[in-house]
C-alpha positions as YAML, in Angstrom:
chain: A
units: angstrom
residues:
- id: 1
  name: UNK
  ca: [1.26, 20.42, -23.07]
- id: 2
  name: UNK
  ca: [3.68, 18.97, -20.41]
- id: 3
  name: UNK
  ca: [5.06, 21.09, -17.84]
- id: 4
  name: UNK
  ca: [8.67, 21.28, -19.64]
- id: 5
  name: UNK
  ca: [7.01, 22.51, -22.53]
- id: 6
  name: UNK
  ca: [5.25, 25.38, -20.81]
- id: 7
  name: UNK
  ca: [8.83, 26.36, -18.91]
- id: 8
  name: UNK
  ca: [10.76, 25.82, -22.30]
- id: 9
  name: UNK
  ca: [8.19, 28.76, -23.85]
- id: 10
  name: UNK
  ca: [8.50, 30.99, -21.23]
- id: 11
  name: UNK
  ca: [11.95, 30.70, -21.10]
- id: 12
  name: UNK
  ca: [12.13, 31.47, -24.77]
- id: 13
  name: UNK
  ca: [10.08, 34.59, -24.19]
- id: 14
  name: UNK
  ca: [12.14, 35.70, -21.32]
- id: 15
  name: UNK
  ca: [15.31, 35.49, -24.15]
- id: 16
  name: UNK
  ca: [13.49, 36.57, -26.72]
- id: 17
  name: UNK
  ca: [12.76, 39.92, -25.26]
- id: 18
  name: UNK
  ca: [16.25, 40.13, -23.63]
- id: 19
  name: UNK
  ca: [17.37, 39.76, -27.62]
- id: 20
  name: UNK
  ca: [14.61, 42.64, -28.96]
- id: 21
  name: UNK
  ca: [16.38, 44.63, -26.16]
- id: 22
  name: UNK
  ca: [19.77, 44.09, -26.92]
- id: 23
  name: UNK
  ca: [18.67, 44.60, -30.52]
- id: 24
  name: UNK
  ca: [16.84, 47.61, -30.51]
- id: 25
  name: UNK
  ca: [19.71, 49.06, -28.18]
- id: 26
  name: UNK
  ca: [22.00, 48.19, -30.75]
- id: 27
  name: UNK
  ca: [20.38, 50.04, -33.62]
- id: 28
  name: UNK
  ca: [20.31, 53.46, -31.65]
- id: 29
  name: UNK
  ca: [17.62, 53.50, -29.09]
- id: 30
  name: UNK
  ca: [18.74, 54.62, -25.53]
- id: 31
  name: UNK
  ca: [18.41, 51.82, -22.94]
- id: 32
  name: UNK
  ca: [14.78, 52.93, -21.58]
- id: 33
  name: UNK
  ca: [13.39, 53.30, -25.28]
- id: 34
  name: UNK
  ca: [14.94, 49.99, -26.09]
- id: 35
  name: UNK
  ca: [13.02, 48.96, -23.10]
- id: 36
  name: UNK
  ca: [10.25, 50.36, -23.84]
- id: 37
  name: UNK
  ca: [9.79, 48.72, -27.45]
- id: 38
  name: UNK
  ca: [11.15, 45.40, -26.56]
- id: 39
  name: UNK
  ca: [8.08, 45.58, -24.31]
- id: 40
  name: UNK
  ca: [5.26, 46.97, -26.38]
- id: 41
  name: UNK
  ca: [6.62, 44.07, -29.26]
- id: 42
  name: UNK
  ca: [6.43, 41.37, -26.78]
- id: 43
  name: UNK
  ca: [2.43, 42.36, -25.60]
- id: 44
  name: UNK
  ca: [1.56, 42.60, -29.27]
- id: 45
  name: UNK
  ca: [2.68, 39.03, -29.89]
- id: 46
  name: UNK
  ca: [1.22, 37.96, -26.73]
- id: 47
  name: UNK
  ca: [-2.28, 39.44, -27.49]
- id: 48
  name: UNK
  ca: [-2.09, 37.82, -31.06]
- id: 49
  name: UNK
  ca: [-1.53, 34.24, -29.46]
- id: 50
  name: UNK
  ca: [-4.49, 34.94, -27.05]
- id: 51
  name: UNK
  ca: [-6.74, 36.06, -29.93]
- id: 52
  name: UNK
  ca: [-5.74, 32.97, -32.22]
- id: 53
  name: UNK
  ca: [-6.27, 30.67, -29.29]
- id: 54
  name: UNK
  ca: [-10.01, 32.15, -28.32]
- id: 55
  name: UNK
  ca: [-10.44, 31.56, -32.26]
- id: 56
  name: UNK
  ca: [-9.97, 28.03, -31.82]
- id: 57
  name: UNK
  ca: [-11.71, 27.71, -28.50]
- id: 58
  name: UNK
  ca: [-14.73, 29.49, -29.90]
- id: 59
  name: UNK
  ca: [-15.24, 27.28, -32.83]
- id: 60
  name: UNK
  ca: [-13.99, 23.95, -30.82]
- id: 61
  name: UNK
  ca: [-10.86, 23.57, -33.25]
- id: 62
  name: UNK
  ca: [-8.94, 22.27, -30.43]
- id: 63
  name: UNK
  ca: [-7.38, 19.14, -30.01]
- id: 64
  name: UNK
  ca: [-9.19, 18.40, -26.94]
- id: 65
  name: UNK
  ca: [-12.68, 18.52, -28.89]
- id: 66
  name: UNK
  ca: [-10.93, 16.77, -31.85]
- id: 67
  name: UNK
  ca: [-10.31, 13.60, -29.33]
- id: 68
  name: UNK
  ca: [-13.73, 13.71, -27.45]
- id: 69
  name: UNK
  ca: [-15.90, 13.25, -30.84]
- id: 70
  name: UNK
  ca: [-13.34, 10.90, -32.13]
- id: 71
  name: UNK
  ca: [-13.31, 8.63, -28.77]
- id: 72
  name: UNK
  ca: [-17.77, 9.20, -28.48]
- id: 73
  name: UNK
  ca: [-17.61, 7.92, -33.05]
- id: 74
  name: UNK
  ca: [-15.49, 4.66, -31.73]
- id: 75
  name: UNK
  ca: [-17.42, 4.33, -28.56]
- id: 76
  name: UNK
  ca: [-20.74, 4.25, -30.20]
- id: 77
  name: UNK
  ca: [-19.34, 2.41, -33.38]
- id: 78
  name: UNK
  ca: [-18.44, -0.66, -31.17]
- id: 79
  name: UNK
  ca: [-21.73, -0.53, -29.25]
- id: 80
  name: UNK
  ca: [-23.40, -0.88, -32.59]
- id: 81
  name: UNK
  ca: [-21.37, -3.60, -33.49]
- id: 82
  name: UNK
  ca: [-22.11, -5.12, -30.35]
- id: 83
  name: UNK
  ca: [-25.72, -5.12, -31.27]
- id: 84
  name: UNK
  ca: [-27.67, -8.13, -32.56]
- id: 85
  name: UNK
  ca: [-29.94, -8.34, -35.75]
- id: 86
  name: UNK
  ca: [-32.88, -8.53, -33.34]
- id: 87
  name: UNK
  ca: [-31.88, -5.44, -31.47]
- id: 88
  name: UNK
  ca: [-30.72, -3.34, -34.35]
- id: 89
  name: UNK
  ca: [-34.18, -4.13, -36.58]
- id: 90
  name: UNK
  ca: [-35.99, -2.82, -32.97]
- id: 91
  name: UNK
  ca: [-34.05, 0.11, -32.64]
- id: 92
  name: UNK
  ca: [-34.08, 0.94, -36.40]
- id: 93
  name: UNK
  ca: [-38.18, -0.10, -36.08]
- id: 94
  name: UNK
  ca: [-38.26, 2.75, -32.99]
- id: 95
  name: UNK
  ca: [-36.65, 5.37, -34.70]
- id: 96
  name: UNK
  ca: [-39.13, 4.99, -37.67]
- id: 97
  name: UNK
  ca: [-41.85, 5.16, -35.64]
- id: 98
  name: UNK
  ca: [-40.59, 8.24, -34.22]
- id: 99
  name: UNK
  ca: [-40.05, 9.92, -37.54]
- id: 100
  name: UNK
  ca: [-43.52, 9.33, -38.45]
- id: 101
  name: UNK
  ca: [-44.68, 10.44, -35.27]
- id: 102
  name: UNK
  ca: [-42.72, 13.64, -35.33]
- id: 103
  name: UNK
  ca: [-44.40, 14.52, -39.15]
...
């Protein structure tokens, strides 16, 4: 997220509870209980961001994870490509023995 993004959200916050104000004020509510609401709303949609972004942290769904095993698939794709016949048959010879040893 660039910085412009991050100051474009808050500022949309800032006039979206300014609106929930005016809003609620409009329907009846004195100015404090207007306030009050356009506050409690506003924490209930910030804890539901924080809880869907700990989702996606806890179970790596974020794009930062997404890019690190795609950049380590191409990085070890093109070192075996790199490989020759004679070094691929050893390696693939090694990790036979090892499967036998492991049994």
């Amino acid at each position: 997220m660039r910085r412009i993004d991050a100051l474009g959200i808050g500022l949309g916050v800032f006039i979206a509870g300014g609106l929930a104000y005016v809003g609620l004020h409009l329907v009846g509510l004195d100015g404090q209980q207007a306030g009050i609401w356009s506050q409690v709303v506003l924490v209930m949609g910030l804890i539901g961001w924080v809880s869907t972004y700990a989702y996606r942290a806890m179970n790596k769904n974020m794009t930062y994870h997404q890019q690190r095993e795609e950049y380590e698939q191409a990085f070890f794709q093109k070192r075996l490509d790199e490989l020759t016949p004679e070094e691929l048959a050893k390696i693939q010879a090694e990790i036979e023995e090892e499967k036998q040893s492991q049994v």
